[in-house]
Each structure stands twice: as structure tokens, then as C-alpha cells.
C-alpha positions as CSV (number, residue, x, y, z in Angstrom):
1,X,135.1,167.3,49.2
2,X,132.2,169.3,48.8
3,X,132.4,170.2,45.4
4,X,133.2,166.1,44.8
5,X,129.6,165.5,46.6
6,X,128.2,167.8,44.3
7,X,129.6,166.6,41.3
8,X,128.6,162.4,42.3
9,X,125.2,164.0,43.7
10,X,124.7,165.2,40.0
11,X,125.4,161.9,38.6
12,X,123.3,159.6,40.9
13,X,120.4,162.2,40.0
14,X,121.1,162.6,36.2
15,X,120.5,158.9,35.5
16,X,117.6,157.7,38.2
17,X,116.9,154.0,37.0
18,X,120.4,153.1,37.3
19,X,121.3,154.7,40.8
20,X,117.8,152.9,41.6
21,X,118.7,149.0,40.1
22,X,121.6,149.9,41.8
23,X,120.1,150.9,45.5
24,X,117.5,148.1,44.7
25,X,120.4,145.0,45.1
26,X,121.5,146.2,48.2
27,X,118.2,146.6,49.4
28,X,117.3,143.4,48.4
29,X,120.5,141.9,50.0
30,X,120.0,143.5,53.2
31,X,116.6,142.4,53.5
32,X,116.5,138.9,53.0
33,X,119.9,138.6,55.5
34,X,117.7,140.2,57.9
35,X,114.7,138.0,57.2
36,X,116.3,134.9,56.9
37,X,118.8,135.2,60.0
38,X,115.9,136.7,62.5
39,X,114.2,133.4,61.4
40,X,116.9,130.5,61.4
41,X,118.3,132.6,65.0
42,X,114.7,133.2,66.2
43,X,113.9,128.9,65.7
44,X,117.3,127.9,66.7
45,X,116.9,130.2,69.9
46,X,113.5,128.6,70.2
47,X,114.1,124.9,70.0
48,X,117.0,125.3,72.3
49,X,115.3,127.5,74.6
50,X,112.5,124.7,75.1
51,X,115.7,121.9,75.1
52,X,117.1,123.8,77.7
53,X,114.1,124.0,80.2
54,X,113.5,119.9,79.6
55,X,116.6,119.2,80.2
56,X,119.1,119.6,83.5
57,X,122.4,121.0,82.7
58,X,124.2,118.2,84.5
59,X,122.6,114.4,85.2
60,X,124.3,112.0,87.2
61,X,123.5,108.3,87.0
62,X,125.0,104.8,87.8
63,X,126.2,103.6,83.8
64,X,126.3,100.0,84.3
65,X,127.1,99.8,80.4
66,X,130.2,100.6,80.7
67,X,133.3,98.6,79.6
68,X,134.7,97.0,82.7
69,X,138.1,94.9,83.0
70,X,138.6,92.0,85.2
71,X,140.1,91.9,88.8
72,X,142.9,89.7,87.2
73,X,143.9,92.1,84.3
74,X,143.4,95.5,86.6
75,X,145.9,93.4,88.9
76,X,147.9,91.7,86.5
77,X,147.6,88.7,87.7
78,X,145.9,86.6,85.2
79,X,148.4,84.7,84.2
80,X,147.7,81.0,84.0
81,X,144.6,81.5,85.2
82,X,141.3,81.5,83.3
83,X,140.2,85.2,82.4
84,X,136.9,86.4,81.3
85,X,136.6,89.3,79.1
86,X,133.9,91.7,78.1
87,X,131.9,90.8,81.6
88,X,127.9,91.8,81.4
89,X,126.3,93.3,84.6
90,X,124.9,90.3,86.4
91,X,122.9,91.6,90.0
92,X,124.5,94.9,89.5
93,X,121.2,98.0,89.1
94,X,120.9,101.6,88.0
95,X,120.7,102.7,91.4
96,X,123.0,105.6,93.1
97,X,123.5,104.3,96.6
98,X,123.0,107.7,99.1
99,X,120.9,109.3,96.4
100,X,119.4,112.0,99.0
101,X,122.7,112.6,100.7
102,X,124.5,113.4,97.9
103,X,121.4,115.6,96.2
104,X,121.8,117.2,99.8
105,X,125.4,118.4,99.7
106,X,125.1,119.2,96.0
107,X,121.8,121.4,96.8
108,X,124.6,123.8,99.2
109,X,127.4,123.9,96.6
110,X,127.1,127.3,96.0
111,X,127.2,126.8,91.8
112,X,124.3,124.9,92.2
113,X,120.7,126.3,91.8
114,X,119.0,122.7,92.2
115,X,119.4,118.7,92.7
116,X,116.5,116.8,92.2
117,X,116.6,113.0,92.9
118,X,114.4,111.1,89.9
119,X,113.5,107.4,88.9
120,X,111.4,106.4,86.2
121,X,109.7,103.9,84.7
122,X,108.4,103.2,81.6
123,X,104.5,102.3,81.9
124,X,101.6,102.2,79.5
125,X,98.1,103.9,80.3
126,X,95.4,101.8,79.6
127,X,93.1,103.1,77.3
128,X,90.2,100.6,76.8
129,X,91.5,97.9,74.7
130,X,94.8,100.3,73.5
131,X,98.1,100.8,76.0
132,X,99.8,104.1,75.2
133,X,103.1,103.9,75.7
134,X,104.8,106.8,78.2
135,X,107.0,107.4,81.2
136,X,106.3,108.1,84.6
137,X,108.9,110.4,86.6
138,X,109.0,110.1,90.8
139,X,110.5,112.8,91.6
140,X,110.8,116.1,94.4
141,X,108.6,118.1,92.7
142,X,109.5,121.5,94.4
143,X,113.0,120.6,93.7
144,X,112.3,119.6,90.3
145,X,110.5,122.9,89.8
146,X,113.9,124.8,90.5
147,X,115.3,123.4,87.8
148,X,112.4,123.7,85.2
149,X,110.3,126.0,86.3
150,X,107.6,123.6,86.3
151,X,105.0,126.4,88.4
152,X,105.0,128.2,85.1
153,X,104.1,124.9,82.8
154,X,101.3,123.6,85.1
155,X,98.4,124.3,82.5
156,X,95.5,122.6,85.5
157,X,96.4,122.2,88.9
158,X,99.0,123.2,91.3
159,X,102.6,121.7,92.1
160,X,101.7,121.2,96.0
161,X,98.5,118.9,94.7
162,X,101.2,116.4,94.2
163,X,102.8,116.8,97.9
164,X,99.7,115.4,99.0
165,X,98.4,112.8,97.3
166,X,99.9,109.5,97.4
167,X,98.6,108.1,94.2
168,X,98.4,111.5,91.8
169,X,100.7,112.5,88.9
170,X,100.5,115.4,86.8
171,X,100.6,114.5,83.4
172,X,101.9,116.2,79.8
173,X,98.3,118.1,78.3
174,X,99.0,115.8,75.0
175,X,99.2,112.5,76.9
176,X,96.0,114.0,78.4
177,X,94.4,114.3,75.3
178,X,95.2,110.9,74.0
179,X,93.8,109.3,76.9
180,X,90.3,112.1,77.1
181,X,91.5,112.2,80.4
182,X,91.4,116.0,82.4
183,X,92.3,116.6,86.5
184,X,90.5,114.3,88.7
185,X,89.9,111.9,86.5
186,X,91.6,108.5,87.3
187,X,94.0,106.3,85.1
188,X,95.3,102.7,85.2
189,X,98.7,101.8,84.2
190,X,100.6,98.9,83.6
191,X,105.0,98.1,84.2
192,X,106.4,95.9,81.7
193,X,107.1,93.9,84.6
194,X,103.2,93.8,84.8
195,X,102.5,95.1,87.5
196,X,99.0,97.6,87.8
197,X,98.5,100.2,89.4
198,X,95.5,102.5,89.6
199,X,96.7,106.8,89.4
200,X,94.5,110.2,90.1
201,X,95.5,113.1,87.5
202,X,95.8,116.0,90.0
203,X,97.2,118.6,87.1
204,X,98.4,118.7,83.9
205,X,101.8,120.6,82.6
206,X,103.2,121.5,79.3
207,X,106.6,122.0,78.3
208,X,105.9,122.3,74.7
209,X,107.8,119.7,72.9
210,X,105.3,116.2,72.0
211,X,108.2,114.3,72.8
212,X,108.0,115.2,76.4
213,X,104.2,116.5,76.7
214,X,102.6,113.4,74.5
215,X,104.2,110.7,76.8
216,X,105.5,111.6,80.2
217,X,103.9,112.2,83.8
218,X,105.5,113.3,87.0
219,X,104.7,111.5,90.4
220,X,106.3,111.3,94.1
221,X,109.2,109.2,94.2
222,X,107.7,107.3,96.6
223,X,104.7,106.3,94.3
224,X,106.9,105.4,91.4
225,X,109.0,103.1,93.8
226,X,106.2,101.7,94.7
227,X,105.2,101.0,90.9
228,X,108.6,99.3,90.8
229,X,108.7,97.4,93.7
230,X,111.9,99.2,95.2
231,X,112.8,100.3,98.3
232,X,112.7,103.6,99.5
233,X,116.1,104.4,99.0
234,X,116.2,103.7,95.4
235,X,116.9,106.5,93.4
236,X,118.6,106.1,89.6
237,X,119.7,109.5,88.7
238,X,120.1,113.2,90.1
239,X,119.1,116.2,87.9
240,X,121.4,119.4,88.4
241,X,120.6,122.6,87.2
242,X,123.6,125.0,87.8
243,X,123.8,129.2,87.8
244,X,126.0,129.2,84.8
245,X,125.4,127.0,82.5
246,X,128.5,127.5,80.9
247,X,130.2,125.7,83.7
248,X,128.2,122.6,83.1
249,X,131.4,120.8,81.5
250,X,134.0,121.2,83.7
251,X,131.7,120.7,87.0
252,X,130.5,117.2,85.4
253,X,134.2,115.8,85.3
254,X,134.5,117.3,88.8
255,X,131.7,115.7,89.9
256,X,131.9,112.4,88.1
257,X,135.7,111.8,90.2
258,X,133.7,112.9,93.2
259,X,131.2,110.8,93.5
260,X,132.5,107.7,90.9
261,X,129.1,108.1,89.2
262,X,128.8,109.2,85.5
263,X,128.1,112.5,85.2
264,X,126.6,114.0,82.2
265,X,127.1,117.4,81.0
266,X,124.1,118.8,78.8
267,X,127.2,119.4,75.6
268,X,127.5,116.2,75.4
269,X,123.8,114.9,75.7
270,X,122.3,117.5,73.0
271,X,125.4,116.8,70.9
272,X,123.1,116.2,67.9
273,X,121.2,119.5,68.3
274,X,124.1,121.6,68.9
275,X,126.0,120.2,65.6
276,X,122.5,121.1,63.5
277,X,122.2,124.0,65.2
278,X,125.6,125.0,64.0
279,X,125.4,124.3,60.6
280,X,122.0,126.1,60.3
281,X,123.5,128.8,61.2
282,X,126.5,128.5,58.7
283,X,123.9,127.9,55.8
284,X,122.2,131.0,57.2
285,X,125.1,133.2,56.4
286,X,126.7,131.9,53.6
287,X,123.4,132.2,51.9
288,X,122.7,135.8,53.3
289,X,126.6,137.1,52.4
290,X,126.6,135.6,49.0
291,X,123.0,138.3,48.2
292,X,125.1,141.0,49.7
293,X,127.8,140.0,47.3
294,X,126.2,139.9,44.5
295,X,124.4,143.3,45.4
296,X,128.2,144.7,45.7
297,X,128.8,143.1,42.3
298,X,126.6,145.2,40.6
299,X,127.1,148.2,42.5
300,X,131.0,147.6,41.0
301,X,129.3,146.9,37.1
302,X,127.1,149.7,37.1
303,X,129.9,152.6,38.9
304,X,131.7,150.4,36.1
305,X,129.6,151.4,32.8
306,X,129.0,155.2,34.6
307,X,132.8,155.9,34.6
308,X,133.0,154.6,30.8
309,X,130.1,157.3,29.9
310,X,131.6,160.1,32.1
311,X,134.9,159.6,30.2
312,X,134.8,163.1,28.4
313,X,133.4,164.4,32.1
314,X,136.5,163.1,33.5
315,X,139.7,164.2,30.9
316,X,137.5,167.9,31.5
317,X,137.8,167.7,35.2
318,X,141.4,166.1,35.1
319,X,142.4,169.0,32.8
320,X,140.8,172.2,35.1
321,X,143.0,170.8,37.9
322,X,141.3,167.9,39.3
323,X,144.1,165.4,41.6
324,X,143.3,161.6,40.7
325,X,142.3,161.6,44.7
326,X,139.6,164.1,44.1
327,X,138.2,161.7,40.8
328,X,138.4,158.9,42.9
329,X,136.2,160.7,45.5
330,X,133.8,161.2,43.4
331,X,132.8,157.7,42.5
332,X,133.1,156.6,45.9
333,X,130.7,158.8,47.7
334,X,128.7,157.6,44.7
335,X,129.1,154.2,46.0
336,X,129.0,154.5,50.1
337,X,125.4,156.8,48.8
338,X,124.1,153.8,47.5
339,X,125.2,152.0,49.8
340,X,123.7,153.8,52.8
341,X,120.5,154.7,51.3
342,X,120.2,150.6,50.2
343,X,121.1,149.3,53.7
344,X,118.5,151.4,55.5
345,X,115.7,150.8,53.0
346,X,116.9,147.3,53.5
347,X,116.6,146.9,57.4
348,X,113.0,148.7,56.9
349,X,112.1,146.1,54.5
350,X,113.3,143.2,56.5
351,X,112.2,144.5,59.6
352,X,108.5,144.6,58.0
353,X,109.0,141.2,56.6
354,X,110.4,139.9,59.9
355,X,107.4,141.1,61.5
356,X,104.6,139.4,59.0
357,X,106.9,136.5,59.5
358,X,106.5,136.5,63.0
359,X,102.4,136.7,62.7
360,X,102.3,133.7,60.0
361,X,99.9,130.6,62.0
362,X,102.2,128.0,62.4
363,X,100.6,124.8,64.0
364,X,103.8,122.5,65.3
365,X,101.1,119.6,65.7
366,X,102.2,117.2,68.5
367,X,105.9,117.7,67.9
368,X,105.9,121.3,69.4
369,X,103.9,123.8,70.8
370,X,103.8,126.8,68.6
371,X,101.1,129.5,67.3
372,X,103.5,131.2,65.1
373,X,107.1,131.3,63.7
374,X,109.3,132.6,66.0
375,X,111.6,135.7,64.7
376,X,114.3,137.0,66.1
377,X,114.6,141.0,66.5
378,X,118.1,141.3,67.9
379,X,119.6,144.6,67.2
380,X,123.3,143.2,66.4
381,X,122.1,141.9,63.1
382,X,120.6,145.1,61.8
383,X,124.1,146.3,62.9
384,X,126.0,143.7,60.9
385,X,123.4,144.2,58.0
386,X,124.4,147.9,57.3
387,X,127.9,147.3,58.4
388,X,128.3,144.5,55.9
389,X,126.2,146.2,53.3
390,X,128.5,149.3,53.6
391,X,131.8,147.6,53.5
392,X,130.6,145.5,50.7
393,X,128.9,148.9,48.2
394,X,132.6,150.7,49.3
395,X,135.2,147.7,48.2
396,X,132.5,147.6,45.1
397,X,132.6,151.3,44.4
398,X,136.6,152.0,45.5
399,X,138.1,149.4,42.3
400,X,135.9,151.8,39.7
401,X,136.8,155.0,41.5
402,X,141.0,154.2,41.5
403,X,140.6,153.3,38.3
404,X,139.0,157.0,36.7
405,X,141.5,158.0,39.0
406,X,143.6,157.0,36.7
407,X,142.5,158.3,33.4
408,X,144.3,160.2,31.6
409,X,142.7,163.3,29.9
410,X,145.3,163.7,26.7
411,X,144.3,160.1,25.7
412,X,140.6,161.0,26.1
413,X,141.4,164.3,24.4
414,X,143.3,162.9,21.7
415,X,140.2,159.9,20.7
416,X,137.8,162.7,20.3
């Protein structure tokens, strides 16, 4: 093995530019998989990160959409009778009857970190002659803190500002700026119902995404049912945020038979943001493993063209006592060289590019809060890059190494 090391080192060395084109495609390959997959992995991780805090991993809420059959036909006794199908929701309303008793015994199931009671309402802030539209949401804001971490989003203010004011809300910094409104200044807003009400801006919070931070404002519960006209018990949904989020699914159809209330597992509400995630992540890869590919094809075209020149090298070796094994050796520490040396210079190169990546200004504008692109610098894919690009450089180099394995040197002799 030695003497084949020495014998491949003196052909990587005796022709530079090609052992160089040659390291240069895997280094290439490597690079841009690292690049591209820190980026797609670091915005998917992003985006879902900032889905994840707005969002409880479990809501439960009164669906009064839902298809509903008849007395008669869940009886089967509609016969000769007048039936009517497809029944709309008459005096029947959103509300979950024992709201607070049922966020109680949820709050001590020992999977659950926190259950937050909410209702909302849709309002628009009057802005001089303009009404923005937005949302106002009542709800337990130290609960609702456990499951958003809302103490670390306040931008103005403080959480217990809210506890004691009657008539405040702490409102999303971009709704803030629409209206040139700032803490302690005072609002007016407007139900569709029409009903006004007049509201003091005791902080502001930020979650980063416009579509929460441009329109909505948190309240008491007791203020926005108030707003409403409801009674105190009225409560529409209950926000869950459970230790493993993992569990979300299962515990949903638990609940939902527990309490005959729809129960709505955060799967199945960010369906449409998982499924893109997904296949960003499969364009990702097919992209980045079709470089590495092609690195490995010409990796096998150059070791290709080198065995046709080292023919005469070959039938000499093969003749002073050289095994096909030990020919084929040759080549393919030629290959795994390149291979190795490509791959590092690779993750160097991508982990620089990563990295000026990373400082690029990126202004997300009112859809997101972001200074600059966000980069992912998890180790495993430096891993798979030079596992990858060393599998791929020694499939490439082992087809051109079996095959001067092969030669025979009374053919070559013989052609002289």
C-alpha cells in the first residue's frame, strides 16, 4: 500500500492542472450543498420557529360549522315525516360553556405547560378619517405568556401593566406605527357590530411576523367581553401549549372526545407551511446532490483519460509483478485524495460563504422582522457534505481503477 501511495502521489503531482479541475468540482459541489442547505434549513428553521411561538400547539373551540344530521335521521325515525337536511346554526354561538373550568383541569395535566382561555374580536382603530382593520385578543395574559413567551416580545411596557388596567391593551409595534400611536397614548375602536369603545396603549410587543404584529392587540378578557357585549363567562377558544410538542396529535383526539369540543392540533392548522416546508427542503437536496454528482462525474472522466496515458506505466508495472488489486489501488487512493482534499476545501469555502450570507441586510418589511438572512451552521451537514463528497469521488474513482486493473500488459506490449 505504500509503494501504491507513492506511485498515485506521483501522478496527482506530475500533472497539477488536472488533479486541480479535478479537486476544484468537488470543491465546488461541497460548497454550494453547504451554502444552499445552511440557508433553505436556516429560513425554514426560522419561519417555523416564529410559527411556532404565534401559535399554541393545541386550540380548542366550539365549530359550529360543522355538518350536523337531524334528530330524525341519527334516530331513524324520519320516516313519513318531513326531514330537513343540511340544518345552519340558528341561536347556537362560538362559546365553550365552562371555559375556566376546563382551562383549570387542563392547566394540572401534567403534559401541559399552559391553557389560556381567549376571545376575540375583530375591531378597527380609528385613525382620523381611516379605520385600520385588526383584532383584539382578551385573554390571561400571564397564562398566555406561558405559552408564547410574551415577557420576552414586550418591546414597551410590562405584562402586569395589563393586570391593572381595565381599559389597556398592548398592541403589535407595526399596528403602533400605523396608527403614530406609542404607550400611553389612547385609541378608539370600533365592533362591526358598532359599538365604540375608547382603549389606553399600556405596551407594545412584537412577535415578528406583520401578520400578527401589523394588526393584532391583546386585552383582559374582561375588556374584550365588554367590547362584545358578553357575559363574563363567555370564552370562545382555549390555547394549549404542551411539553412535547410532538404529542400535540394524539392529545388533540384525546381531548376533542373529552370535552366534545373541536380540538386542533398545530399539524393540521400549519398544514400549508409544513407541505412547503417539505418540498423546500427536497428542492434543496436534489439541487445540492446533483453538483456533487456531477463533481464525481468528472472525477470518473478525468481518472478516465489518466489511465489511457499511463497505459505503458501500467503493462510495466503489471509485468514487474504488480496484482490487478495493487493497480486498482492506485487509482483509487488517487480518487478518495481528491476527494478528501475537495471536500475540506469545500466545507471552508461554504462555511466562509455561509457566514457572508448570514451578514447580508435583509429588510423583511412588514411581512417579517429580520436584519439579516438567517444561516444555519449545524454540524451534521458539514458531516454529510464530506461523507457524501467521499462516497461519491470513491464510486467515481473505483469503475476507472477496476478497469486498469484489468489491463493486460502483452496487449499493451504487443501495440508498441
Amino acid at each position: 500500500m505504500n509503494l501504491a501511495y507513492q506511485i498515485a502521489k506521483t501522478h496527482l503531482i506530475s500533472k497539477p492542472k488536472q488533479t486541480i479541475v479535478a479537486m476544484l468540482g468537488v470543491t465546488f459541489g461541497i460548497a454550494m450543498f453547504i451554502t444552499m442547505v445552511g440557508l433553505m434549513t436556516g429560513l425554514n428553521n426560522f419561519t417555523e420557529e416564529l410559527t411556532m411561538t404565534s401559535t399554541p400547539d393545541i386550540r380548542i373551540y366550539h365549530d359550529i360549522t360543522e355538518p350536523r344530521q337531524s334528530i330524525l335521521e341519527e334516530t331513524n325515525q324520519g320516516k313519513g315525516l318531513l326531514v330537513v337536511h343540511h340544518q345552519k346554526p340558528k341561536s347556537e354561538t362560538p362559546k365553550i360553556r365552562n371555559a375556566f373550568q376546563i382551562a383549570s383541569l387542563l392547566q394540572q395535566d401534567p403534559m401541559v405547560l399552559g391553557a389560556a382561555p381567549l376571545l376575540s374580536s375583530q375591531v378597527f382603530y380609528n385613525y382620523g378619517p381611516v379605520q385600520l382593520n385588526g383584532t383584539i385578543a382578551g385573554v390571561d395574559i400571564m397564562e398566555e405568556d406561558k405559552l408564547f413567551d410574551l415577557r420576552h416580545k414586550i418591546k414597551t411596557g410590562q405584562l402586569e401593566d395589563l393586570l391593572v388596567s381595565q381599559d389597556g391593551i398592548i398592541m403589535g409595534t407595526g399596528l403602533a406605527r400605523k396608527l403614530n400611536a406609542q404607550t400611553g397614548d389612547r385609541v378608539v375602536i370600533t365592533t362591526p357590530e358598532g359599538y365604540t369603545m375608547t382603549l389606553k396603549i399600556v405596551g407594545t410587543f412584537q412577535m415578528g411576523l406583520g401578520a400578527i404584529d401589523n394588526v393584532k392587540a391583546y386585552a383582559n378578557i374582561s375588556t374584550v367581553q365588554k367590547i362584545l357585549q358578553k357575559d363574563q363567562n363567555y370564552v370562545t377558544d382555549i390555547n394549549i401549549k404542551l411539553k412535547d410538542i410532538n404529542a400535540a396529535k394524539p392529545k388533540a383526539a384525546e381531548l376533542q372526545r373529552l370535552f366534545r369540543y373541536k380540538a386542533e392540533d398545530w399539524e393540521t392548522a400549519n398544514a400549508t407551511f409544513l407541505t412547503g416546508s417539505i418540498i423546500r427542503n427536497i428542492l434543496t437536496y436534489s439541487v445540492s446532490i446533483t453538483l456533487l454528482i456531477v463533481a464525481g462525474f468528472g472525477i470518473y472522466n478525468i481518472l478516465n483519460m489518466t489511465i489511457y496515458n499511463k497505459m505503458k506505466d501500467i503493462a510495466i508495472l503489471k509485468a514487474t509483478g504488480f496484482a490487478a488489486a495493487d493497480v486498482r489501488n492506485i487509482f483509487l487512493i488517487q480518487s478518495l485524495v481528491i476527494g478528501l482534499i475537495g471536500s475540506v476545501l469545500g466545507l471552508v469555502i461554504g462555511f466562509g460563504l455561509s457566514y457572508l450570507v448570514s451578514q447580508v441586510p435583509f429588510n423583511g418589511g412588514d411581512f417579517i422582522s429580520i436584519d439579516t438572512l438567517p444561516v444555519n451552521f449545524d454540524p451534521k451537514y458539514y458531516i454529510i457534505g464530506i461523507v457524501f463528497g467521499l462516497v461519491t469521488t470513491a464510486f467515481a474513482g473505483y469503475l476507472p481503477s477496476r478497469n486498469a486493473g484489468k489491463v493486460d500488459p502483452i496487449e499493451i506490449i504487443r501495440g508498441q
